[in-house]
C-alpha positions as CSV (number, residue, x, y, z in Angstrom):
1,X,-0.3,-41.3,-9.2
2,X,2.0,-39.2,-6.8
3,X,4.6,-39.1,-9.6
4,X,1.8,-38.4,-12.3
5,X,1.0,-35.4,-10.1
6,X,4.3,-33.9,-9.9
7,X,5.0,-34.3,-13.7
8,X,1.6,-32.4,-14.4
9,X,2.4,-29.9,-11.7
10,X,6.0,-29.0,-12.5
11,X,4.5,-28.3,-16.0
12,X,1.8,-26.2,-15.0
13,X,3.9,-24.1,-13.6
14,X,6.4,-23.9,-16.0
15,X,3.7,-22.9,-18.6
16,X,2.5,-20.3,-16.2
17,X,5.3,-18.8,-15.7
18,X,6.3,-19.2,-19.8
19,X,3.5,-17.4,-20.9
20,X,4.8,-14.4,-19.1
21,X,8.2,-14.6,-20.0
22,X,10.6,-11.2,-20.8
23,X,12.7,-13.2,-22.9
24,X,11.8,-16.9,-23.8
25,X,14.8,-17.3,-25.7
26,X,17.3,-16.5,-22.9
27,X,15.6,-19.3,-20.4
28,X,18.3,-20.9,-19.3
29,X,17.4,-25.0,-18.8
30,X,20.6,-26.5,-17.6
31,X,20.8,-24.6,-14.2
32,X,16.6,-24.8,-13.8
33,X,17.2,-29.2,-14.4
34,X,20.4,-29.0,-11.6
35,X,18.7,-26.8,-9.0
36,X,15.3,-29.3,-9.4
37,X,17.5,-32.5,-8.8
38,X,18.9,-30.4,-5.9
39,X,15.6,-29.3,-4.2
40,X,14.3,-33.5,-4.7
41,X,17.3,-34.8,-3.3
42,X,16.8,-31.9,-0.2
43,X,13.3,-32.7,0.3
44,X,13.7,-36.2,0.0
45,X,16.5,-35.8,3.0
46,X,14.7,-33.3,5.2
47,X,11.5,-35.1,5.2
48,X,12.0,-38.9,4.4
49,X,15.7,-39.2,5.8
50,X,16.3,-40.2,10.0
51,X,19.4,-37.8,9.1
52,X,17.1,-35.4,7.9
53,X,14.7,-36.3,10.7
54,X,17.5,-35.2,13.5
55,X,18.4,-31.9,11.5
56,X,14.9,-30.4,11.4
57,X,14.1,-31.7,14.7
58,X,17.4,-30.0,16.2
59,X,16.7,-26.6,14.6
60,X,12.9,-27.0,15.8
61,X,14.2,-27.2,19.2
62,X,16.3,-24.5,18.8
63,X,13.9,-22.3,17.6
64,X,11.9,-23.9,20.7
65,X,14.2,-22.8,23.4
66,X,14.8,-19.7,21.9
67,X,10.7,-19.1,22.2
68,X,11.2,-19.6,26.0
69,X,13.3,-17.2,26.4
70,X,11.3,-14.9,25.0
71,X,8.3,-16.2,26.7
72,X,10.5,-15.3,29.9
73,X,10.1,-11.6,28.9
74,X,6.9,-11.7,27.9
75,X,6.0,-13.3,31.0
76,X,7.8,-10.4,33.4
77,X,6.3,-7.7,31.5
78,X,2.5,-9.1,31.5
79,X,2.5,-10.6,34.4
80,X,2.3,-14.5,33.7
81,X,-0.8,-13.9,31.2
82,X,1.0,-15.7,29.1
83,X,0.7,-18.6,30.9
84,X,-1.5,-22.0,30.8
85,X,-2.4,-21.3,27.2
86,X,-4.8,-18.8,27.7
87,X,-3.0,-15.7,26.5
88,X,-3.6,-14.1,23.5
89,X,-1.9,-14.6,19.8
90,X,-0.1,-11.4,20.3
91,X,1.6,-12.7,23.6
92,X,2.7,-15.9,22.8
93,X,3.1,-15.9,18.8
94,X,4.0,-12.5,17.9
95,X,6.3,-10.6,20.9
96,X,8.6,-13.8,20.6
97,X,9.9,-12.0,17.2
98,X,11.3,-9.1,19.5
99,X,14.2,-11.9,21.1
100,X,14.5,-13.0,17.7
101,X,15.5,-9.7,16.2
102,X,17.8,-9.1,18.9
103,X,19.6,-12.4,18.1
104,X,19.8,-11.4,14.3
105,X,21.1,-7.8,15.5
106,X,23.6,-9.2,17.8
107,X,25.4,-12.0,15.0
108,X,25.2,-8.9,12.8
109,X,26.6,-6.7,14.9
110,X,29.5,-9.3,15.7
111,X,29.9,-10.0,11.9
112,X,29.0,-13.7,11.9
113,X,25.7,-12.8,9.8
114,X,27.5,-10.9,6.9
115,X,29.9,-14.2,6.3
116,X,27.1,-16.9,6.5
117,X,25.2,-15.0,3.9
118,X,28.2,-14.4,1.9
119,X,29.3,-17.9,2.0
120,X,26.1,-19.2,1.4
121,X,25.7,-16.6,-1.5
122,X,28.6,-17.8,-3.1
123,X,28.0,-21.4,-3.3
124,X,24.1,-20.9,-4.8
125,X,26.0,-18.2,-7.4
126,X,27.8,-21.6,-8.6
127,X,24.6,-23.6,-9.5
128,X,21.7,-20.7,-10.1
129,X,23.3,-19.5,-13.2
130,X,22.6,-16.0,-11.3
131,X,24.9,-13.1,-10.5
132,X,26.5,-12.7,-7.0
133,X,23.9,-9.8,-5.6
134,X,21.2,-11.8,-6.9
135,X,22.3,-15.4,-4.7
136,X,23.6,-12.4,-1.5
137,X,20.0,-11.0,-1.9
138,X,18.2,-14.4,-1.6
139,X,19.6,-15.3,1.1
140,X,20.3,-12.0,3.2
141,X,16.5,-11.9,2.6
142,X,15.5,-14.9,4.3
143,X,17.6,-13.8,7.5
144,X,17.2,-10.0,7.8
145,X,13.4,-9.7,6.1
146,X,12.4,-8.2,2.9
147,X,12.5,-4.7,3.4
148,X,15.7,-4.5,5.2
149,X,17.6,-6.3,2.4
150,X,17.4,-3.5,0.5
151,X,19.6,-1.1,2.8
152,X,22.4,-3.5,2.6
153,X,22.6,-3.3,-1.1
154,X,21.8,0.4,-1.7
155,X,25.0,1.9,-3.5
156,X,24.0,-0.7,-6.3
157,X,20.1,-0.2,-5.9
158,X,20.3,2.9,-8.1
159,X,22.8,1.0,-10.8
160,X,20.8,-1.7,-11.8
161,X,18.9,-2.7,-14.8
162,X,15.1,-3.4,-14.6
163,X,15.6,-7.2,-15.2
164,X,18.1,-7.5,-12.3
165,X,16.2,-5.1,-9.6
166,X,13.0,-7.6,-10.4
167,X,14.9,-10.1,-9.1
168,X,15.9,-8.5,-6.2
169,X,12.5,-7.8,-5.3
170,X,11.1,-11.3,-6.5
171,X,13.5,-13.2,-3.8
172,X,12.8,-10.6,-0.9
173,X,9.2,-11.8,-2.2
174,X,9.6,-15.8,-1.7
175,X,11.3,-16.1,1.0
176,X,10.3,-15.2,4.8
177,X,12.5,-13.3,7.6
178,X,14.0,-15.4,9.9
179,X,13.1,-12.9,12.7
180,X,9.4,-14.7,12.5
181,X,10.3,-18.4,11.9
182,X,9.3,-18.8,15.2
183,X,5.7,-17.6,15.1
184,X,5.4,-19.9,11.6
185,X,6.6,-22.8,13.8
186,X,4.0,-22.4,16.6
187,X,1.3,-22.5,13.8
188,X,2.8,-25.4,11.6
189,X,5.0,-28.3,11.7
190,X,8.5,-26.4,11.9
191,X,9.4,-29.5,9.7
192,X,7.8,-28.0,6.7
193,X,8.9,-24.2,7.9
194,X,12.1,-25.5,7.6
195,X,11.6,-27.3,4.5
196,X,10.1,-23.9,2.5
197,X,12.6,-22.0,3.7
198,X,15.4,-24.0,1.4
199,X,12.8,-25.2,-1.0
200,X,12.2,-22.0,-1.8
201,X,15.9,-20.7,-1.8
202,X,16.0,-22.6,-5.0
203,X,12.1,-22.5,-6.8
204,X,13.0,-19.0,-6.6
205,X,15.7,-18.9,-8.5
206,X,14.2,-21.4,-11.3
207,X,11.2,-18.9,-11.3
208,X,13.4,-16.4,-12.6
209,X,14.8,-17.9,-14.9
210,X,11.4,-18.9,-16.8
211,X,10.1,-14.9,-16.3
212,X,12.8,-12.9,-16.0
213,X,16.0,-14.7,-18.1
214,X,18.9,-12.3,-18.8
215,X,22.9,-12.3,-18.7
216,X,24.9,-10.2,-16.4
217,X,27.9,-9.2,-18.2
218,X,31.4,-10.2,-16.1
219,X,32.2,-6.8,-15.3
220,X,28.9,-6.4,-14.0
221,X,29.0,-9.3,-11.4
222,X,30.1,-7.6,-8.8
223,X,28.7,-6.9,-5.3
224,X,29.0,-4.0,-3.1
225,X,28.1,-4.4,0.2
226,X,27.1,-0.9,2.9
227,X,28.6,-1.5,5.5
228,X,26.5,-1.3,8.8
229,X,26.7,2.2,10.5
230,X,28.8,2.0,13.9
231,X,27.2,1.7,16.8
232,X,28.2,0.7,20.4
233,X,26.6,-2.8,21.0
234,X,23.9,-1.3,23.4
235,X,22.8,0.8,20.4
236,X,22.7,-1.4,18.5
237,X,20.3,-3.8,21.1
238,X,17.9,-0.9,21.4
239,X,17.9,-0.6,17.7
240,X,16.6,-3.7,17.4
241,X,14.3,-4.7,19.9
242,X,12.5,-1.6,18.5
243,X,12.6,-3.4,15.1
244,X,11.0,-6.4,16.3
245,X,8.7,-4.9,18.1
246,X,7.8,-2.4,15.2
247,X,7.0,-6.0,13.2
248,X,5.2,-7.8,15.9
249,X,2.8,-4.3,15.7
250,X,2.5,-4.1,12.5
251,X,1.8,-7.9,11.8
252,X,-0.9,-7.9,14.3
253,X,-2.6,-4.4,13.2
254,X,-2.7,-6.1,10.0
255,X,-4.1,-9.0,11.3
256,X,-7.1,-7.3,12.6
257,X,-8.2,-5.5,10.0
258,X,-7.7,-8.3,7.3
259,X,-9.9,-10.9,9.7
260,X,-12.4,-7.8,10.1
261,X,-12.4,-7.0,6.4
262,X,-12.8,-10.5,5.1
263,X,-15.5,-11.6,7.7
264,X,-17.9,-8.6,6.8
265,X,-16.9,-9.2,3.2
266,X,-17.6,-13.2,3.8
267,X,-20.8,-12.1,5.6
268,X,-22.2,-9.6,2.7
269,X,-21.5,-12.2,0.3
270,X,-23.3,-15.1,1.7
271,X,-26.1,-12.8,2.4
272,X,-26.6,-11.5,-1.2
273,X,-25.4,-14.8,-3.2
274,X,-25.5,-17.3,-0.6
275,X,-22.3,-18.0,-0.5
276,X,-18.8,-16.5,1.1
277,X,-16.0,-14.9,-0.5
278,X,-13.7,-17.5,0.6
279,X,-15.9,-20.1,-1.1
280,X,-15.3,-18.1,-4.2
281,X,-11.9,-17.4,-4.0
282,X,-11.7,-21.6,-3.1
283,X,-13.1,-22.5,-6.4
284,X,-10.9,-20.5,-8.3
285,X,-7.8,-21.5,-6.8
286,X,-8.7,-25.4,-6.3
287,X,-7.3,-26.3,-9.8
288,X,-3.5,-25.0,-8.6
289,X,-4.1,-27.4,-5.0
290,X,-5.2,-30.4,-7.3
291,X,-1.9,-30.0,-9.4
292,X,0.2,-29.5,-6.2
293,X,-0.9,-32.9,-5.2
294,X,-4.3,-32.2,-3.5
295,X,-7.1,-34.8,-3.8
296,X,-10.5,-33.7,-5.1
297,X,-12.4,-33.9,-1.9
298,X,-10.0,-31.4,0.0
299,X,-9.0,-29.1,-2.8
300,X,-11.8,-26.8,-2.4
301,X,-10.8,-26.1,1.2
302,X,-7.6,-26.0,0.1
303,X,-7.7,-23.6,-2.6
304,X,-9.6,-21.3,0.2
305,X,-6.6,-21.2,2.5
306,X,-4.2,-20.3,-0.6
307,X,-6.3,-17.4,-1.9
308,X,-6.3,-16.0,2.0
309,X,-2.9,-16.0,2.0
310,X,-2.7,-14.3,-1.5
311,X,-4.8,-11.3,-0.7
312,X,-4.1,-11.3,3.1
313,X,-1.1,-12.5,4.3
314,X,0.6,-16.2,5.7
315,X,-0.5,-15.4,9.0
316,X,-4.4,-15.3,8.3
317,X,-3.8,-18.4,6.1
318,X,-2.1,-20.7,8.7
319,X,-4.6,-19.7,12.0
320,X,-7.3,-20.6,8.9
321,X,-5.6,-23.9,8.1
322,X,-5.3,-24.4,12.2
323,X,-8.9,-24.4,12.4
324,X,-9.5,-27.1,9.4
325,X,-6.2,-29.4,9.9
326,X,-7.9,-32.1,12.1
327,X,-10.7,-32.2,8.9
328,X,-7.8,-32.9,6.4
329,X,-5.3,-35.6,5.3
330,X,-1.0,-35.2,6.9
331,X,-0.6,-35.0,3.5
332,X,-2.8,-31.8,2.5
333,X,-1.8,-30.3,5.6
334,X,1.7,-30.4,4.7
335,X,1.3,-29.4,1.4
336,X,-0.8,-26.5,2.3
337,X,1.7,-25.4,5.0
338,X,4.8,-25.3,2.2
339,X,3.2,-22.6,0.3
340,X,2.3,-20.8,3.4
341,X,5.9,-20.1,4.5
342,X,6.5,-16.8,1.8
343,X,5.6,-13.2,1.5
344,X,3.7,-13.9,-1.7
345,X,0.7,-11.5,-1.3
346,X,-0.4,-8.4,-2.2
347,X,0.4,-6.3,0.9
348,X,4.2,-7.4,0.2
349,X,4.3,-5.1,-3.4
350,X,4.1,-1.9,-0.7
351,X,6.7,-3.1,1.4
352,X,9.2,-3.4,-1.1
353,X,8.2,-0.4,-3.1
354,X,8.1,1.6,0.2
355,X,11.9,0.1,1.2
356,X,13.2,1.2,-2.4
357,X,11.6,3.9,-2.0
358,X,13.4,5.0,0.8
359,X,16.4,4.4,-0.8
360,X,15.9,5.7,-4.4
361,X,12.3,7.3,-5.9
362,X,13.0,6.2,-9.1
363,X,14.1,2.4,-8.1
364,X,11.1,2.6,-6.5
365,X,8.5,3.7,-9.2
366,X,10.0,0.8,-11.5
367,X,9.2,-1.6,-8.3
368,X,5.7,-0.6,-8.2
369,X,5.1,-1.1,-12.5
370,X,5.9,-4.9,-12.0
371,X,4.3,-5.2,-8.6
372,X,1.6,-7.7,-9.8
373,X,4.2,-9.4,-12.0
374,X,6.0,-9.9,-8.2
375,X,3.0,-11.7,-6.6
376,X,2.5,-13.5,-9.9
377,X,6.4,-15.1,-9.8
378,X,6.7,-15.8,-5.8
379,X,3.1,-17.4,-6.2
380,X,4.9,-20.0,-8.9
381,X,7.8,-20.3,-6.6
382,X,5.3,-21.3,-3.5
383,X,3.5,-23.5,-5.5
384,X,6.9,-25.2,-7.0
385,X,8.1,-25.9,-3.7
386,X,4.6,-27.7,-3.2
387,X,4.8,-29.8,-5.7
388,X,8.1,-31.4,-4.8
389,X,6.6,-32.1,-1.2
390,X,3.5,-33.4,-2.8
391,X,5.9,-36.1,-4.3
392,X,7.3,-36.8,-1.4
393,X,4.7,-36.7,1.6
């Protein structure tokens, strides 16, 4: 049945995503088939393998100690409130990404960032049938965050074709910044955090290829890289503790008013009709958990938690599937918690509009006339990655 699931689900989505196709004649199907058997064979590993078992435990526990460091900090400025698990969710989940920006500023600053990405750029450029800046966006995206990608690529920004800046924007989309892995993996297995961020690597890039097929031209493959203003390394450390900081702030503000605004709207609701927002929002979206490999019975709650994360953001979604995990199967939980792990939601269009925009107006116009065609894609690519755990969970 499992296998029944995943045929029904992988051609759900590819429908979905055909029926809003630029150019269904330029889909590409031999790289879409390879980067599929790749993502099975991955999750298969990373989930089902004692191999696999070892890896994601070892980057779980480096993740781990890196979150007691920044505890340590935490601690000395707060005075040990965050201590014996009674501190709030802004001490212990979100002021750990402040540590975690500073790491990512220092391995920039000492150029051992730039060549990962690079390398790992260049191998997915040999098996996504997609241009160089397209595999260096995907994955300088899921290390330095959404909006920053932009600045690294901005002599090309202005250069680029519609078809090709969509992309850009649609991987910054999928994927998450590495500066808040941490704060996923105290609110869900980091085995799945670790799973969606390569899953979705890859469900990206077939997601594009359904909705936005195109050729880039030989001469056009190129990519141009700004290189990082200089900056002594204590500049640089300010820099970017203010950055993580800035994100920890601005996660949480947005936290508070989207648990305020969907509570009243949850309590207006069931006053007039009797029933909530959520409940709504559950029913429409139960049909995508049941073909990600939901059973009936939970794929009402299921399809609750998804839309939450669609027109709020991951974090509301995974402190709401905290408080309903015990009621739910391993299975649905780890289902649920793959398609948490992306910026596929609405509040993401105005980050990447506003990071184009500070880099070119006009870019950034052209960002905002596909931004519902963004949501739309990295929603498939969430629910993709899904349906290959479904199979395998």
């Amino acid at each position: 049945m499992k296998f029944v699931m995943f045929l029904v689900g992988l051609l759900v989505v590819f429908v979905l995503g055909f029926l809003i196709s630029s150019d269904r004649k330029k889909i590409k199907y031999k790289p879409i088939a390879l980067m599929l058997v790749i993502q099975l064979v991955l999750a298969y590993f990373l989930l089902n393998t004692k191999v696999g078992f070892v890896l994601v435990k070892g980057i779980a526990d480096g993740f781990g100690a890196i979150l007691k460091f920044a505890e340590a900090g935490v601690n000395f400025v707060f005075g040990g409130l965050a201590n014996d698990g009674q501190a709030p969710f802004f001490l212990t989940v979100l002021l750990p990404i402040i540590f975690l920006a500073v790491l990512i500023g220092i391995l920039q600053h000492i150029k051992i960032l730039p060549i990962i990405i690079r390398a790992v750029g260049f191998l997915l450029s040999k098996v996504n049938g997609l241009g160089k800046l397209e595999s260096y966006n995907a994955v300088a995206a899921a290390i330095v965050g959404q909006g920053e990608v932009f600045i690294t690529v901005k002599d090309q920004l202005s250069k680029l074709p519609k078809n090709r800046l969509y992309t850009l924007c649609a991987s910054s989309m999928s994927t998450v910044s590495m500066s808040i892995v941490g704060s996923y993996m105290k609110m869900i297995d980091p085995k799945y955090v670790v799973t969606a961020l390569v899953l979705n690597l890859f469900s990206g890039f077939i997601i594009v290829h359904i909705i936005n097929p195109y050729d880039v031209k030989e001469e056009d493959d190129i990519l141009e890289l700004q290189e990082d203003k200089k900056q002594t390394f204590f500049e640089m450390l300010g820099e970017y503790i203010m950055l993580g900081f800035s994100i920890a702030v601005t996660v949480a503000a947005m936290l508070i008013g989207f648990v305020a605004l969907i509570t009243a709207i949850n309590g207006v609701f069931d006053s007039i009709f009797g029933i909530t927002f959520q409940s709504i929002l559950g029913y429409i979206f139960s049909p995508l958990a049941f073909i990600m490999g939901i059973p009936t019975s939970e794929m009402l709650t299921a399809g609750q938690i998804m839309a939450t994360k669609l027109v709020t953001n991951e974090f509301v979604a995974m402190l709401d599937l905290g408080k309903v995990a015990g009621d739910l199967s391993a299975r649905t939980v780890g289902i649920l918690s793959i398609f948490l792990v992306s910026f596929a939601n609405f509040s993401s269009i105005g980050i990447i509009a506003g990071a184009t925009k500070s880099i070119d107006g006009k870019q950034a116009n052209v960002v905002s006339s596909f931004g519902l065609k963004l949501v739309y894609g990295a929603t498939l690519v969430s629910i993709l990655s899904a349906v290959i755990v479904g199979v395998m969970l």
